[in-house]
C-alpha positions as CSV (number, residue, x, y, z in Angstrom):
1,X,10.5,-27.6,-5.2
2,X,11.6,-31.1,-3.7
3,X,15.2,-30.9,-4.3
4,X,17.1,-28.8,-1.6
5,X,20.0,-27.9,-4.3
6,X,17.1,-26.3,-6.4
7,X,15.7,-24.5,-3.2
8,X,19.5,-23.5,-2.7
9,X,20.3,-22.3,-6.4
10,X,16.4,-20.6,-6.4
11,X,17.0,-18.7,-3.5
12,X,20.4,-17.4,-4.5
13,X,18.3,-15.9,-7.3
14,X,16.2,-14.5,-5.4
15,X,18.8,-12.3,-3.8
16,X,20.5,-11.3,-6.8
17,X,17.1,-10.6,-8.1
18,X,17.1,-7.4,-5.5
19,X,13.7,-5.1,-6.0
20,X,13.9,-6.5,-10.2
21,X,12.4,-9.6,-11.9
22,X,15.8,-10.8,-13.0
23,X,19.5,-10.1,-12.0
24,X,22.0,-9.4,-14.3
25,X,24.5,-11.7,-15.5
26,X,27.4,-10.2,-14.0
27,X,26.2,-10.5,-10.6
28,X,26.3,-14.2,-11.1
29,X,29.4,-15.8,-9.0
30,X,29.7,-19.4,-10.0
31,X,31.8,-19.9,-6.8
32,X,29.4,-19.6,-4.3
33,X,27.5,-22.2,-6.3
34,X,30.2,-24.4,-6.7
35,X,29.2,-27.0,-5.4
36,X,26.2,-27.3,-7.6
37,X,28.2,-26.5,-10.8
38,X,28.0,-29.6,-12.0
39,X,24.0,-29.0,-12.1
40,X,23.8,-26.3,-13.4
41,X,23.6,-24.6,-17.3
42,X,23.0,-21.4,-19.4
43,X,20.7,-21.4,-22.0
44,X,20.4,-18.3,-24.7
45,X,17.6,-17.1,-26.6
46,X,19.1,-16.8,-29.9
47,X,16.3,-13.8,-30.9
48,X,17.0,-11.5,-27.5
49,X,20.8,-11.8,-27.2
50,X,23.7,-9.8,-29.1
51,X,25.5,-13.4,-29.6
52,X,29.2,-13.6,-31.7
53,X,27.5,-16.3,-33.9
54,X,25.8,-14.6,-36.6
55,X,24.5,-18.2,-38.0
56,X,22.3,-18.2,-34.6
57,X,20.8,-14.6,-34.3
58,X,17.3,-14.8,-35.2
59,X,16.9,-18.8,-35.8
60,X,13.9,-18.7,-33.2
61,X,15.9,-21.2,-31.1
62,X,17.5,-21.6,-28.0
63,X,21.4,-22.4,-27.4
64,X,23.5,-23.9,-24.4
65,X,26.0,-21.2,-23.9
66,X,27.5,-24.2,-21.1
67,X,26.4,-26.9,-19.3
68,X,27.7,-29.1,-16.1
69,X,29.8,-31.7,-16.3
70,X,26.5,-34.0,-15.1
71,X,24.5,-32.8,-17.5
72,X,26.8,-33.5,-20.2
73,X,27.4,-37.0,-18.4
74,X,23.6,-37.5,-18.8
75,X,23.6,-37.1,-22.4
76,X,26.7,-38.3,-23.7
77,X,28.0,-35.8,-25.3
78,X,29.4,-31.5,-24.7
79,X,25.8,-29.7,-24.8
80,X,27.8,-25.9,-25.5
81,X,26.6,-24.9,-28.7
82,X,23.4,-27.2,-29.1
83,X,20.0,-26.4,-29.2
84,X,18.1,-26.6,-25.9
85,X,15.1,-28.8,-27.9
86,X,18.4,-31.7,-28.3
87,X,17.6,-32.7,-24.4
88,X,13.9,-33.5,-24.9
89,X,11.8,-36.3,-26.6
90,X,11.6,-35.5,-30.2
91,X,8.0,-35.1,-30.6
92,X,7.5,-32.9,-27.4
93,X,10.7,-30.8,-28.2
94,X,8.7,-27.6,-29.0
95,X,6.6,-27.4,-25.9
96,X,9.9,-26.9,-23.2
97,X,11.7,-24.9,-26.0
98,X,8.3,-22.4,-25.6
99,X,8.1,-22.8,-22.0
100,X,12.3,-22.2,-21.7
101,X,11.5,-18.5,-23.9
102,X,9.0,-17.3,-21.8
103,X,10.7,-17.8,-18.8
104,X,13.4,-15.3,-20.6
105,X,10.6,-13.2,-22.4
106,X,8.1,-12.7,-18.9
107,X,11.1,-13.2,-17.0
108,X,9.3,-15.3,-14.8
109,X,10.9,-18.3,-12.8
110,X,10.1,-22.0,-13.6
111,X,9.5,-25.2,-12.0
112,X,9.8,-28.4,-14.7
113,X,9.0,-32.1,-13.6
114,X,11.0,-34.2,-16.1
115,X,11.7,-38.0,-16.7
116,X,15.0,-38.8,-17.8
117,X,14.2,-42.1,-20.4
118,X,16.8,-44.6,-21.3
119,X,16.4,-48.1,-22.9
120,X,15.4,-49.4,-19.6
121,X,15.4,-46.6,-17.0
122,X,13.6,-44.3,-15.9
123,X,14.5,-41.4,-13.3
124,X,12.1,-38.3,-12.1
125,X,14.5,-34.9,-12.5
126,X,13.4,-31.3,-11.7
127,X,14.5,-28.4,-13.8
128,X,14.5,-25.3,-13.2
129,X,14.8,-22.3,-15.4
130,X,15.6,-18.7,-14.1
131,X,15.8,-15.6,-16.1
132,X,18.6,-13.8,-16.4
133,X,19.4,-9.8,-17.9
134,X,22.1,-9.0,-20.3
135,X,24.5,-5.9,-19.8
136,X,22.0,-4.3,-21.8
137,X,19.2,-4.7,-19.3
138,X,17.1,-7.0,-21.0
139,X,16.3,-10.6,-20.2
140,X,18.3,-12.3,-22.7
141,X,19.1,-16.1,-21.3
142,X,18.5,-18.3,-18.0
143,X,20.1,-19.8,-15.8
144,X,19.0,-23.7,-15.4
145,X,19.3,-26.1,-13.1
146,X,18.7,-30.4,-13.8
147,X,18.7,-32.1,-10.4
148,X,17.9,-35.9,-9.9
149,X,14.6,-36.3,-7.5
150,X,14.9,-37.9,-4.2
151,X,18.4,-38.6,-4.9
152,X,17.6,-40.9,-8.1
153,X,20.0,-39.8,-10.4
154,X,20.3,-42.2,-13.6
155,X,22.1,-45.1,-13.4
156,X,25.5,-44.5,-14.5
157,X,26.1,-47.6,-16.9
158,X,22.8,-47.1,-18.5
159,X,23.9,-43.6,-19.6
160,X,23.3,-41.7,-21.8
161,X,19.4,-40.8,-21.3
162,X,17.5,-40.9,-25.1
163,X,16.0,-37.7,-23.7
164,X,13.6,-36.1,-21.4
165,X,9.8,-35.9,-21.0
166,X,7.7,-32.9,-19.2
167,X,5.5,-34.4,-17.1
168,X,4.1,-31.0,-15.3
169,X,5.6,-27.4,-15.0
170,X,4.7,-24.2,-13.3
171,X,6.0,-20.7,-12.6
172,X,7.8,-20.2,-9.3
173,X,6.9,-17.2,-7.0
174,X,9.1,-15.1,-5.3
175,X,8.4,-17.3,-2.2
176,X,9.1,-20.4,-3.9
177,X,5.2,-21.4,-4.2
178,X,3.9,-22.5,-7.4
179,X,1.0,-21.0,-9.4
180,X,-1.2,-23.8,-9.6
181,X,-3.8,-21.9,-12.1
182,X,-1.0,-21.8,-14.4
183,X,0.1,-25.4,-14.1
184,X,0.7,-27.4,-16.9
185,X,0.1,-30.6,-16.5
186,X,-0.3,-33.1,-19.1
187,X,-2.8,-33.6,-21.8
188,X,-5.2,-31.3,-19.9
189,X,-3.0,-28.4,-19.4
190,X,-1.8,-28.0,-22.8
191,X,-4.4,-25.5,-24.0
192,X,-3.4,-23.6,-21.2
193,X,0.2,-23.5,-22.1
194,X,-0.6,-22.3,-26.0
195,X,-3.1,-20.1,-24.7
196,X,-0.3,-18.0,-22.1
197,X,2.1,-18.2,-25.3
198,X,-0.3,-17.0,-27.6
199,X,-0.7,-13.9,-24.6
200,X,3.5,-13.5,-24.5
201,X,3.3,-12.6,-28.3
202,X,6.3,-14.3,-29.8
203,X,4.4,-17.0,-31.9
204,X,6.5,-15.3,-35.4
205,X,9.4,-16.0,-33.3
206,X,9.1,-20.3,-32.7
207,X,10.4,-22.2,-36.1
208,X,8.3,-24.2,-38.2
């Protein structure tokens, strides 16, 4: 991780994490992440999680339960109730969608390199995606974080972003190291990607 807010908000984790591989959603206390609440969002996977919309259970999709006033500022518009594909380059949308279910499936932690695009700017982001447990137990949603790199947040009169791109992801250790074997990293990584999806079983599950 280069960004010390995502160190800050991956080791908080951690802690609520305890001797488990995800905390529970009630343990979450937004106000000692205040600061970063701005950063910070909750994505649902619509097939795991007992959600009031009955038009979303079962689409195979992913759904901002909230998101940051910044994240919102980068896009242009409230991102509650969208699909998680809406932030990312149409013809890559699948690929973080996948990525953002396993995290939630495995529960696994995840580190995302993104670029932010715009008309005529570009800006490096990190994302990162932590798995989170329902009430019931199960991991049913995670908690994300999008953090300009080196300070290099996207200009504000060139907002909003036309989306993002994955340059490179990989899942986080309880340490904070990466797992380089399992590295995605663009084109040459991509086999491994649908190859560690095709092993998480939820294929039936991704729409068309």
């Amino acid at each position: 991780m280069r960004n010390q807010a995502s160190r800050e908000i991956f080791d908080y984790w951690i802690t609520l994490c305890g001797d488990q591989p995800a905390p529970l959603r009630t343990d979450i206390d937004p106000m000692v992440l205040r600061r970063l609440l701005p950063h910070l969002f909750i994505v649902v996977d619509t097939d795991a999680a007992q959600i009031d919309d009955s038009t979303l259970e079962g689409s195979g999709d992913a759904i901002f339960r909230l998101a940051g006033t910044r994240i919102c500022d980068l896009f242009g518009c409230e991102l509650k109730g969208r699909s998680f594909r809406e932030l990312w380059s149409a013809r890559e949308s699948m690929q973080p969608l996948d990525i953002c279910r396993t995290v939630i499936r495995n529960e696994r932690p995840a580190l995302l390199d993104v670029q932010a695009q715009g008309f005529e700017h570009v800006r490096p982001y990190e994302m990162l995606l932590l798995p989170v447990r329902s009430g019931t137990g199960s991991s049913d949603r995670t908690l994300g974080a999008l953090v300009p790199q080196a300070g290099k947040a996207f200009p504000l009169s060139a907002l909003p972003v036309e989306g993002l791109v994955l340059q490179n992801w990989s899942f986080l250790e309880r340490d904070g190291a990466e797992t380089p074997e399992e590295q995605n990293d663009r084109p040459s990584g991509t086999s491994v990607l649908w190859r560690l999806l095709s092993l998480a079983n939820f294929s039936a599950g991704r729409p068309s």
